[in-house]
C-alpha positions in Angstrom: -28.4 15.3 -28.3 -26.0 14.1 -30.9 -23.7 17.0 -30.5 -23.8 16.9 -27.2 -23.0 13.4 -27.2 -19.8 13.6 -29.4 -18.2 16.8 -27.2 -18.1 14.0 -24.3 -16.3 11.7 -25.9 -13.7 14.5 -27.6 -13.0 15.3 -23.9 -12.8 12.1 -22.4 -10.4 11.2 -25.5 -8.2 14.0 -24.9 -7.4 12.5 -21.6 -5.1 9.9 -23.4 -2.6 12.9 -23.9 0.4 10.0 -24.4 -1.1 8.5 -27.1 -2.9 11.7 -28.8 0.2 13.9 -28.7 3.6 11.3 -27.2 5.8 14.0 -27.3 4.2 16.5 -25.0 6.1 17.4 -22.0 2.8 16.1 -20.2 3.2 12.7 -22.1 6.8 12.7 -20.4 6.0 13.0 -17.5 4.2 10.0 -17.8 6.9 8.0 -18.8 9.1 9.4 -15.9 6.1 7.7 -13.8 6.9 4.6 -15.7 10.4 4.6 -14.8 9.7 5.6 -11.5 7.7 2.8 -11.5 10.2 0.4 -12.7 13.1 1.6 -10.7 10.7 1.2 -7.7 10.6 -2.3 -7.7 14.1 -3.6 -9.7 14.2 -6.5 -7.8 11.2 -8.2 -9.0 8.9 -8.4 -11.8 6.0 -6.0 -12.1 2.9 -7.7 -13.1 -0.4 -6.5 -11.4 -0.3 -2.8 -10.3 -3.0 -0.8 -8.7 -3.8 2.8 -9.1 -5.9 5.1 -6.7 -6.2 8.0 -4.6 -7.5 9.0 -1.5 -10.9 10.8 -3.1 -12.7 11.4 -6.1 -11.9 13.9 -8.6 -8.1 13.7 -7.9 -7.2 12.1 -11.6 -6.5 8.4 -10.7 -8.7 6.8 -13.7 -6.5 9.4 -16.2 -3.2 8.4 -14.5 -4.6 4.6 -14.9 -5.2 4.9 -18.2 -2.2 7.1 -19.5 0.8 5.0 -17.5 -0.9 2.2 -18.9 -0.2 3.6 -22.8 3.0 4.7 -21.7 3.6 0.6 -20.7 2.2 -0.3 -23.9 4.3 1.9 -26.0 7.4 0.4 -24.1 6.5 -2.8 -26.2 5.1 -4.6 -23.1 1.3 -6.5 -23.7 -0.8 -4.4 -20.8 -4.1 -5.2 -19.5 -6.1 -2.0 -18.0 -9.0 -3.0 -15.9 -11.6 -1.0 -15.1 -12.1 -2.0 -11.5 -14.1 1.3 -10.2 -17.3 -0.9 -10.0 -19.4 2.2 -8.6 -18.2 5.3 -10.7 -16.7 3.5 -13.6 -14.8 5.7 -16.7 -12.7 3.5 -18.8 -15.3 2.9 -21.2 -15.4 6.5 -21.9 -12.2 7.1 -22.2 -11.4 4.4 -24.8 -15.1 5.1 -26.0 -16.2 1.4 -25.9 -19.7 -0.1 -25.2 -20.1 -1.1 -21.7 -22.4 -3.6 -21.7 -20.1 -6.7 -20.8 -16.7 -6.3 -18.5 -15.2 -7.2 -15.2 -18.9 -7.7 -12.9 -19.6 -10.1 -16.0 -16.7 -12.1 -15.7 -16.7 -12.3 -12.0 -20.2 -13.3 -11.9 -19.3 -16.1 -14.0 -22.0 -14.6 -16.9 -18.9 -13.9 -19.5 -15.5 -15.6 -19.9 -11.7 -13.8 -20.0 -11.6 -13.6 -23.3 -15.3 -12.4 -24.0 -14.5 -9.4 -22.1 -11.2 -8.0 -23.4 -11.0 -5.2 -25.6 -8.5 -4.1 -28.2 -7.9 -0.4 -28.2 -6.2 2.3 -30.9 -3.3 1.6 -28.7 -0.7 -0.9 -30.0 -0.4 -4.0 -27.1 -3.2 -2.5 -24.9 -6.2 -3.6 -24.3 -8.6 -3.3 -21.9 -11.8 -4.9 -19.7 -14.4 -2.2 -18.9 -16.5 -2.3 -15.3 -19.3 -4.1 -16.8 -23.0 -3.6 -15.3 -22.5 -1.8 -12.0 -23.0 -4.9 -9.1 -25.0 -4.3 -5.8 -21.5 -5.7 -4.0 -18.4 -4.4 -5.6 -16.1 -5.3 -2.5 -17.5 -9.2 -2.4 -16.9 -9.6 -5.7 -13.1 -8.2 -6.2 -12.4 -10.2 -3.0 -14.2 -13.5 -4.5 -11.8 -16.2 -5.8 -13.5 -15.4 -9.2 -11.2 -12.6 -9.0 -8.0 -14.6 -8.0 -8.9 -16.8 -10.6 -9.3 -14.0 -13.1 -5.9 -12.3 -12.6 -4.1 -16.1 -12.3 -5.3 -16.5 -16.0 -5.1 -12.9 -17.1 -1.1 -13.2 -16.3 -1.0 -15.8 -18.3 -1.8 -13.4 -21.3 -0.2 -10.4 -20.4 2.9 -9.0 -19.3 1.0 -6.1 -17.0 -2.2 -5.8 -15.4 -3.3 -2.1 -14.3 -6.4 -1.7 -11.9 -8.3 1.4 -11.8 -9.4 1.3 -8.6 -12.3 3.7 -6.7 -10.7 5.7 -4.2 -9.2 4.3 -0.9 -11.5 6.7 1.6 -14.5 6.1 0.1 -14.8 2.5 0.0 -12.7 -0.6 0.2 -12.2 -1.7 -3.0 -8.5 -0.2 -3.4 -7.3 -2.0 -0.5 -9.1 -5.4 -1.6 -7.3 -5.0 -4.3 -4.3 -4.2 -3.4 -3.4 -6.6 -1.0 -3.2 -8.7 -4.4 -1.5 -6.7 -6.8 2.4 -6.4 -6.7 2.5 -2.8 -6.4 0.2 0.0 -5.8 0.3 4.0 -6.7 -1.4 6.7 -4.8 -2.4 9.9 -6.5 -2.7 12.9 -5.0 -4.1 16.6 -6.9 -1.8 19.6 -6.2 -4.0 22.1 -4.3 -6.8 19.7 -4.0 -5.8 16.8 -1.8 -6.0 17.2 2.2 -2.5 16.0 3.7 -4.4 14.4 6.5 -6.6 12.7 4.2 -3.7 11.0 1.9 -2.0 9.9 4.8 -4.9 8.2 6.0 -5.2 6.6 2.4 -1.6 6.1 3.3 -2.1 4.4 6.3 -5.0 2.5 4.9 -3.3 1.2 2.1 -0.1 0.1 4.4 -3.0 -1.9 6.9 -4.1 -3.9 3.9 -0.5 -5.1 3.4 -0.1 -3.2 0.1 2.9 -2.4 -1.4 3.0 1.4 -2.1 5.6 2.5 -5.0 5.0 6.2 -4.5 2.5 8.9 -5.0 1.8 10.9 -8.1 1.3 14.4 -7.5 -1.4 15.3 -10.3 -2.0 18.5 -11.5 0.7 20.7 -10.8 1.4 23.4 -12.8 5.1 23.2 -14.3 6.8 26.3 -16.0 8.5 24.7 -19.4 10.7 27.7 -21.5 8.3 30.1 -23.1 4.9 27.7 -22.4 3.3 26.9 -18.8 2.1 23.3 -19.1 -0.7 21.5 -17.0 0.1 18.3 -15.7 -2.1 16.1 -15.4 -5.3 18.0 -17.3 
């Protein structure tokens, strides 16, 4: 059980490819999304970004997680919260204990600064999911959470919400109707075109602010090597 036990944690670490091995192509591609990102919105400051897709299995929680390194290694103070209250992952990923998190702190049961955790990664930290809640979509529309972000921005310079994914429930658009921007990711070969521009269409109802798409997991011929983007 042991061994077992340590294999899932090697491969949910190896998902941080932009802090495990920054000069990968895969790791620049990353920061290409970060610029993307910034060009995207020149005209104001980023400070609450959501990231999603249109259904599971399509690498929004590993596209969460590595753009927010990418942001952290820029020198910015970045906040990555797990809000995927059903199917959370951040806690594997950054192998933290999941006992406290964001259902705590919106349930009033923990405070901001109970919650946050520091991580490997130089000025990122993160809040897990916490205990999974019997109403997710109350409680990310509940002025706990208004008040939560209002004194979370007071911290950091970014906040990064890995959402569930916009067809499956409404949690992404909840959430995005707050945030300043929000990113939709899509799998090569995997994703139905009429079901991301539903998520699309969704997303746009909610009054979100859509940045662009990332296209995850397309194969990309570099010189002698064929990399995997994304995996």
């Amino acid at each position: 059980m042991r061994r077992k036990r340590t294999n899932l944690n090697s491969m949910k670490q190896r998902l941080l490819i932009t802090h495990l091995n920054p000069k990968s192509p895969i790791a620049e591609q990353y920061r290409t999304i970060r610029t993307n990102i910034d060009f995207s919105i020149a005209d104001r400051n980023l400070r609450s970004l959501v990231v999603t897709s249109s259904s599971p299995g399509e690498g929004k929680s590993m596209t969460a997680a590595n753009l927010a390194v990418v942001m952290a290694q820029q020198g910015r103070k970045v906040l990555l919260v797990d809000a995927d209250l059903r199917k959370p992952t951040v806690h594997y990923t950054f192998r933290l204990i999941n006992t406290e998190g964001l259902s705590n702190l919106l349930t009033k049961r923990a405070t901001l600064t109970e919650v946050i955790r520091k991580t490997d990664v130089d000025n990122l930290y993160v809040i897990t999911s916490g205990p999974i809640p019997p109403n997710p979509a109350e409680l990310l529309s509940s002025r706990a959470m208004h008040d939560f972000m209002t004194e979370a921005l007071g911290i950091f310079d970014i906040i990064i919400f890995d959402t569930p994914p916009v067809l499956a429930v409404t949690d992404a658009q909840v959430l995005s109707s707050q945030a300043d921007g929000t990113v939709l990711v899509v799998a090569s070969g995997t994703t139905e075109k009429d079901a991301a521009l539903e998520a699309k269409d969704l997303l746009q109802k909610s009054q979100a602010r859509i940045l662009g798409v990332v296209l995850n997991r397309q194969p990309i011929k570099n010189s002698r090597y064929y990399y995997y983007y994304g995996n």
